[in-house]
C-alpha positions as CSV (number, residue, x, y, z in Angstrom):
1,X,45.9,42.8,-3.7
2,X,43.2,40.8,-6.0
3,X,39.9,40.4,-4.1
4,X,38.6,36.8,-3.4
5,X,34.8,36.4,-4.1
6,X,32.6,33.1,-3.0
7,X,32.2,30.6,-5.4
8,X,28.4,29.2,-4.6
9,X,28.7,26.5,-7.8
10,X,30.0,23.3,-6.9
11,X,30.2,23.2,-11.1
12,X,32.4,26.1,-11.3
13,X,34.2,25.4,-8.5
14,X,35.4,21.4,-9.8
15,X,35.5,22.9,-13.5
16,X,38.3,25.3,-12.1
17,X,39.7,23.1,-9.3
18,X,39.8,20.0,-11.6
19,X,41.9,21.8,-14.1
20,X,44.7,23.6,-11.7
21,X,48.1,22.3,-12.4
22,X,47.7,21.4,-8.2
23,X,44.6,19.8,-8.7
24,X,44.1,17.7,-5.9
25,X,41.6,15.4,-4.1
26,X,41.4,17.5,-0.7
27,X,40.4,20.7,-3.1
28,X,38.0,18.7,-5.1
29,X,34.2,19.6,-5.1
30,X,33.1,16.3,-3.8
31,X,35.5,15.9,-0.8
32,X,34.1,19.0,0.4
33,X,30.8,17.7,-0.1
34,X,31.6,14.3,1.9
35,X,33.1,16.5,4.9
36,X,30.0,18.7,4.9
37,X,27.7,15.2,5.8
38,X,29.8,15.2,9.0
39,X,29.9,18.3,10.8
40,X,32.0,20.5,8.8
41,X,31.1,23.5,7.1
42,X,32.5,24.4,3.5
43,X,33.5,27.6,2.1
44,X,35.3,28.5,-1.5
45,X,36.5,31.0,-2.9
46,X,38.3,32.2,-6.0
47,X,40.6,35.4,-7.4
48,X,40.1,37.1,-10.9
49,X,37.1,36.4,-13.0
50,X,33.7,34.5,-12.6
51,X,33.9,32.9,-16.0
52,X,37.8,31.8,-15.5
53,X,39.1,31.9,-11.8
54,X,42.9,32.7,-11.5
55,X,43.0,31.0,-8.3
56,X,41.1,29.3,-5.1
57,X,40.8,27.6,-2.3
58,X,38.2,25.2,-0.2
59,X,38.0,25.6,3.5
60,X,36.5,23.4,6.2
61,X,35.7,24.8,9.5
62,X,34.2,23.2,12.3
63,X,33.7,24.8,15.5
64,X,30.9,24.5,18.8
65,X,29.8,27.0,21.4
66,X,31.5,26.1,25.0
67,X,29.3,26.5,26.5
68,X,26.4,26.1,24.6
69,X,26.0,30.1,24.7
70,X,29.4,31.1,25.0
71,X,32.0,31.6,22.9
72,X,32.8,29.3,19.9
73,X,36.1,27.1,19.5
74,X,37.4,25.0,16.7
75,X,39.5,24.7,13.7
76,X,39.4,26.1,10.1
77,X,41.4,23.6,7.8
78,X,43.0,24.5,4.5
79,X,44.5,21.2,2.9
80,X,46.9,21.2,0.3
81,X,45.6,24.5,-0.8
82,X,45.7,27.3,-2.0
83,X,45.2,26.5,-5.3
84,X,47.6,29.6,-6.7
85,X,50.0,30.3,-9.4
86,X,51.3,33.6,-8.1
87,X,52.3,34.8,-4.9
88,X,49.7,37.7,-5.0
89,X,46.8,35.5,-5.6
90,X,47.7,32.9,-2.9
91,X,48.4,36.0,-0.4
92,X,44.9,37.2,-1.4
93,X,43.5,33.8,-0.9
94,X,45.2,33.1,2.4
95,X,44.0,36.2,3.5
96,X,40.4,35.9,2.5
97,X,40.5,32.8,4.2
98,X,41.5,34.0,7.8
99,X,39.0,36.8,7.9
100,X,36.2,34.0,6.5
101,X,37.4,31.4,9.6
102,X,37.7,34.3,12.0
103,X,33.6,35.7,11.0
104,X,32.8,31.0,11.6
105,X,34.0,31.7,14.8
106,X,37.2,29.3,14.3
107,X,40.2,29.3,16.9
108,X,42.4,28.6,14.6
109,X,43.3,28.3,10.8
110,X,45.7,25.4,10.0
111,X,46.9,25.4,6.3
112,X,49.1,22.6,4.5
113,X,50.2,24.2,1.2
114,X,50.7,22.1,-2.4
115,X,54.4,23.9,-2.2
116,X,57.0,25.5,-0.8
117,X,56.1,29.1,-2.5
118,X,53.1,29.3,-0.6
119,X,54.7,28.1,2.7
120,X,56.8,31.4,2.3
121,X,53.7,33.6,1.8
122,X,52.1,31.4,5.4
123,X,55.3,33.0,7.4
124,X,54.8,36.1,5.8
125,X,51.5,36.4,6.8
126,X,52.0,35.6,10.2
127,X,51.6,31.6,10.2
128,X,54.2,29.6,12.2
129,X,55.1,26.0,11.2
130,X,54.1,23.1,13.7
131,X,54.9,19.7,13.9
132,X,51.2,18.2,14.3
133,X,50.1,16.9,11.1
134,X,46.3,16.7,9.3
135,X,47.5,14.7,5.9
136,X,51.1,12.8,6.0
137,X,53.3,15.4,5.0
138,X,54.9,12.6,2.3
139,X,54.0,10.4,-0.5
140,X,54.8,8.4,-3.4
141,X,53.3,9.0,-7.0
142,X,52.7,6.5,-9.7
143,X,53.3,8.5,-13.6
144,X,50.5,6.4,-15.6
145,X,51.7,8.2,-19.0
146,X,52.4,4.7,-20.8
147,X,50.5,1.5,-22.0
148,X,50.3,-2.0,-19.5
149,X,53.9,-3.1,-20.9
150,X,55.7,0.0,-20.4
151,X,54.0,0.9,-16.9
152,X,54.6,-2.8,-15.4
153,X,58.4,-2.6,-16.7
154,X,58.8,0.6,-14.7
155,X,58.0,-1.2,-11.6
156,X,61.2,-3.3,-9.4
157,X,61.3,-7.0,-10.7
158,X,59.7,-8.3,-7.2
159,X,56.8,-6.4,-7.9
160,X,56.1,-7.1,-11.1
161,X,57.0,-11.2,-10.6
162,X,54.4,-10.9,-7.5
163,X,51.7,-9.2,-9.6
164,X,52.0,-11.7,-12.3
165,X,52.2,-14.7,-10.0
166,X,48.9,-13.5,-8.0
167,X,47.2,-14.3,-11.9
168,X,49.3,-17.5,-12.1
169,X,47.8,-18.5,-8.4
170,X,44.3,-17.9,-9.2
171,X,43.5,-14.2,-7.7
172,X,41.1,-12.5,-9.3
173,X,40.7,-8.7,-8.8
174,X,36.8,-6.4,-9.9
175,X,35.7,-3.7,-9.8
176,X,32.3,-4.5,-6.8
177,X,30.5,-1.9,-5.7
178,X,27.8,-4.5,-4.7
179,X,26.7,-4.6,-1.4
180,X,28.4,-8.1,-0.9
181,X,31.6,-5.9,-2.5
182,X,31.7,-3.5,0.7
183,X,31.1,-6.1,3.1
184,X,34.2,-7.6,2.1
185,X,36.3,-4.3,2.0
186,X,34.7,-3.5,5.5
187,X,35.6,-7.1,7.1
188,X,39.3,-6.6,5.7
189,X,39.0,-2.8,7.0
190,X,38.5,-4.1,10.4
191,X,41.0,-7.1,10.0
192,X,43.5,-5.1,9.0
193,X,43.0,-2.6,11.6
194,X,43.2,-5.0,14.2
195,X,46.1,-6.1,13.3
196,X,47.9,-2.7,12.5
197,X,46.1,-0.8,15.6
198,X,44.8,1.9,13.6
199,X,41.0,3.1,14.0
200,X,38.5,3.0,10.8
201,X,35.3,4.7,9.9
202,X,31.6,3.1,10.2
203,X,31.1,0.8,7.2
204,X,28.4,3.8,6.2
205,X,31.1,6.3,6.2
206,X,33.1,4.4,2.8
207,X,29.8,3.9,1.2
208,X,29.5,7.3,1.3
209,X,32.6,8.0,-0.1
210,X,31.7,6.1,-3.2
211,X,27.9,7.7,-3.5
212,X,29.7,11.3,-3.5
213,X,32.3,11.0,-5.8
214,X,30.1,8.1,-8.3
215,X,31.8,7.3,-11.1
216,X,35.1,8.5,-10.1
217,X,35.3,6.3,-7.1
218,X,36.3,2.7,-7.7
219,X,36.1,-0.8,-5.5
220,X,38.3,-3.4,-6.1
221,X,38.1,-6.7,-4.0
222,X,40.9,-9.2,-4.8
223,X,39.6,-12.7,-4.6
224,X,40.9,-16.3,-4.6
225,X,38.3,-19.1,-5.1
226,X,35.3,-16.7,-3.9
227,X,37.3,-15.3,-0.4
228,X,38.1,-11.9,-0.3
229,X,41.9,-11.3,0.3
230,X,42.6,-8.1,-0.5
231,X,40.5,-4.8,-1.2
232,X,41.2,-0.9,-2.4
233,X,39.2,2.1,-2.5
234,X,40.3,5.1,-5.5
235,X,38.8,7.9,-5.9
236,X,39.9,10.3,-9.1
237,X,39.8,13.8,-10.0
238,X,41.6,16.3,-12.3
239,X,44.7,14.5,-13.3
240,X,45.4,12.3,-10.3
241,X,43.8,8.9,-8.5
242,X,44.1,8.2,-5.7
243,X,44.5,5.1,-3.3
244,X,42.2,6.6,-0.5
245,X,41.8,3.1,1.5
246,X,42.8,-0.6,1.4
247,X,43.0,-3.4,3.6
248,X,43.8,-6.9,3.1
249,X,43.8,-10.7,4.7
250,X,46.3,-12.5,7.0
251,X,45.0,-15.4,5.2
252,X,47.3,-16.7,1.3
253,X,49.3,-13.9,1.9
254,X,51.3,-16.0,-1.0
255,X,49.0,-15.4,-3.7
256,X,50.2,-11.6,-3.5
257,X,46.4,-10.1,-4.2
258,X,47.3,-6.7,-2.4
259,X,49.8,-6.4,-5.5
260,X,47.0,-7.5,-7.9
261,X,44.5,-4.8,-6.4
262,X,47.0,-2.1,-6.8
263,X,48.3,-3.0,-10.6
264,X,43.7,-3.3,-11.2
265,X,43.5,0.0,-9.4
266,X,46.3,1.3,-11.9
267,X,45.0,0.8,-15.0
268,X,41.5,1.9,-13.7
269,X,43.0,5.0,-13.0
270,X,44.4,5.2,-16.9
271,X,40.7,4.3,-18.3
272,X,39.6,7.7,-16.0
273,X,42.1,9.6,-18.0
274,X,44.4,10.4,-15.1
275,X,48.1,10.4,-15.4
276,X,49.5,10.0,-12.0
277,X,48.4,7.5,-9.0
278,X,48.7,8.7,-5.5
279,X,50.1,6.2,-3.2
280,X,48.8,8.6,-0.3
281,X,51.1,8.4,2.6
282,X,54.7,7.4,3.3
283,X,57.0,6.9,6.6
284,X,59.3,9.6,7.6
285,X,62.4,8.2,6.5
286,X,64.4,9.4,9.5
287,X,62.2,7.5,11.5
288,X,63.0,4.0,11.6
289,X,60.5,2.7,14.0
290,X,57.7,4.7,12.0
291,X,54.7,2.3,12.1
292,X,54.3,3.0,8.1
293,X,57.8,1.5,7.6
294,X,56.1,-1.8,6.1
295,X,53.6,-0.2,4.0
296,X,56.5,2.1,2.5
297,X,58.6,-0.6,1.6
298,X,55.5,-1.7,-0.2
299,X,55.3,1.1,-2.0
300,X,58.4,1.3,-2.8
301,X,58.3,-1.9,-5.2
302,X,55.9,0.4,-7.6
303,X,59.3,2.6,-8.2
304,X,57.3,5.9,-7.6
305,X,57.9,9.6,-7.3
306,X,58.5,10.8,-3.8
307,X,56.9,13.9,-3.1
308,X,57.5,15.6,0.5
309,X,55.1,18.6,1.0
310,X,55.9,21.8,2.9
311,X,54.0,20.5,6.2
312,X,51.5,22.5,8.4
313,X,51.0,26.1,9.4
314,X,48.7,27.6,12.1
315,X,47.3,31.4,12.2
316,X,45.8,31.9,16.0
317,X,42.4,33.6,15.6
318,X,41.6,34.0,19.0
319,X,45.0,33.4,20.7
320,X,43.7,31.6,23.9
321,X,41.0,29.5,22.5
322,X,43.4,28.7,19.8
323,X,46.4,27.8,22.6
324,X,43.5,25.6,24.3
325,X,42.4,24.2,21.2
326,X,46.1,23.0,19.9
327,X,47.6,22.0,24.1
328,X,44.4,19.7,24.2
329,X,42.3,18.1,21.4
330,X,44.4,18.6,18.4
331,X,47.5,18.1,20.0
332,X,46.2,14.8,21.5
333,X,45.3,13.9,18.1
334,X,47.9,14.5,16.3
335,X,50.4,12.5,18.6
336,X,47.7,9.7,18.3
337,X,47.9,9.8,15.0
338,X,52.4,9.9,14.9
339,X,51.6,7.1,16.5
340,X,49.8,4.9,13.8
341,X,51.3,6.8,11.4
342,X,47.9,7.4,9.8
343,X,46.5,10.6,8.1
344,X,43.6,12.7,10.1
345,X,40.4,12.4,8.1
């Protein structure tokens, strides 16, 4: 079995992670960075050499003494990783990664793999599948690899007559980081929240997310004479953008700007070099009363890829604080969450 080694460069680590054919934002550099500013610890490491990893993996762990000098409890989270082409190196990785949790003093180490490959090596190594969720387990990708015309033909004919008509009705959509930029997104944020019941972050918590990934994290407010209608965060790396957050207005919900923000957040995404856009997150199409039904339909009008991933494993490791850990907090969370229909950040 190939032996996994620490990768203490956040440089080495995005060089490698950036380039795998799974790149993906939840294994880039920077998320790991922006988890780190809120209690969880981050570990990576890599298979075969220093100067050109064959594989890898980011880790979060979080975990607290109960009580404060007693034993410690929490979770280890591996999402959509490992970041393997082989079966050997993502055994290797896997395995790195539960003695690593096990010396943070984690409970438990829940992985949601790229593919289904590496779901096989999970159950070989011991992980069982559960139905709690971290990261929807489904959604919809955007191919960007064409110009304007091409790309706005590929999309159903509502959706393209809605983008165009949100020009014809006076919408415009920047790019605002601008203080005045995020105080729009935010108000939206908590509109749309509101009205959707689902909880949001601080306002500090998506100016953060901007900060840490800079340049490859995009604001776009959607505006119609000076009001803010509609607003999208995207954040890129490797290959792929993705639409991280957006909210929008109950107010001229005829001047389509969530359509506008989406189409700007697009062609954004081009200009960064990336070829697909994340739609990140769909409804479980078996459940019709899933609360992202709406937002899927949406989607939908966009004519994207749907991509279902494997779903979620769990190693025990320490079986009791593990069975206390997923009976109470996480499994409280998680059916909160089935409930929205919202990711876990």
């Amino acid at each position: 079995m190939s032996t996994a080694w620490s990768v203490s460069s956040a440089g080495q680590w995005n060089h490698f992670a950036a380039a795998h054919p799974d790149a993906n934002l939840l294994q880039a550099g920077s998320w790991g960075d922006l988890k780190a500013r809120y209690g969880w610890r981050v570990t990576r490491l890599a298979v075969g050499g220093a100067d050109a990893p064959r594989g890898g993996v980011q880790i979060l762990t979080r975990t607290r003494r109960i009580p404060p000098l007693g034993p410690s409890i929490g979770l280890a989270y591996m999402p959509r990783g490992p970041l393997a082409k082989s079966d050997a190196d993502a055994r290797a990785l896997i395995a790195a990664a539960s003695e690593e949790a096990r010396r943070l003093g984690a409970s438990l180490l829940r992985v949601e793999p790229v593919c289904a490959r590496h779901a096989t090596v999970l159950t070989a190594l011991g992980f069982r599948q559960t139905d709690a969720f971290v990261q929807i387990p489904r959604t919809a990708v955007v191919d960007l690899d064409a110009d304007d015309a091409a790309l706005l033909g590929s999309f159903k004919p509502k959706m393209r007559y809605n983008i165009r008509l949100a020009a014809r009705r006076g919408v415009e959509v920047e790019m605002d980081s601008s203080e005045a930029g995020f105080d729009a997104f935010y108000q939206l944020t908590a509109a749309t929240a509101a009205r959707q019941g689902f909880a949001v972050h601080a306002a500090s918590y998506y100016q953060d997310v901007a900060r840490t990934f800079g340049d490859d994290a995009a604001l776009f407010v959607a505006r119609f004479e000076g009001r803010a209608l509609a607003a999208l965060m995207a954040v890129a790396f490797g290959p792929e953008a993705v639409y991280l957050y957006g909210a929008s207005s109950d107010a001229e919900r005829g001047r389509m700007a969530p359509h506008a923000t989406q189409w700007a957040a697009m062609q954004w995404a081009r200009t960064r070099g990336c070829r697909h856009y994340d739609m990140w997150g769909m409804a479980n199409p078996d459940d019709p009363g899933d609360p992202m039904a709406g937002v899927h339909r949406f989607k939908l009008g966009f004519n994207p890829r749907l991509v279902e991933y494997p779903g979620t494993y769990d190693l025990p490791l320490q079986r009791v604080r593990a069975w206390a850990l997923t009976s109470g907090a996480l499994r409280a969370r998680a059916a909160l969450q089935r409930w929205r229909g919202r990711p876990q950040n």
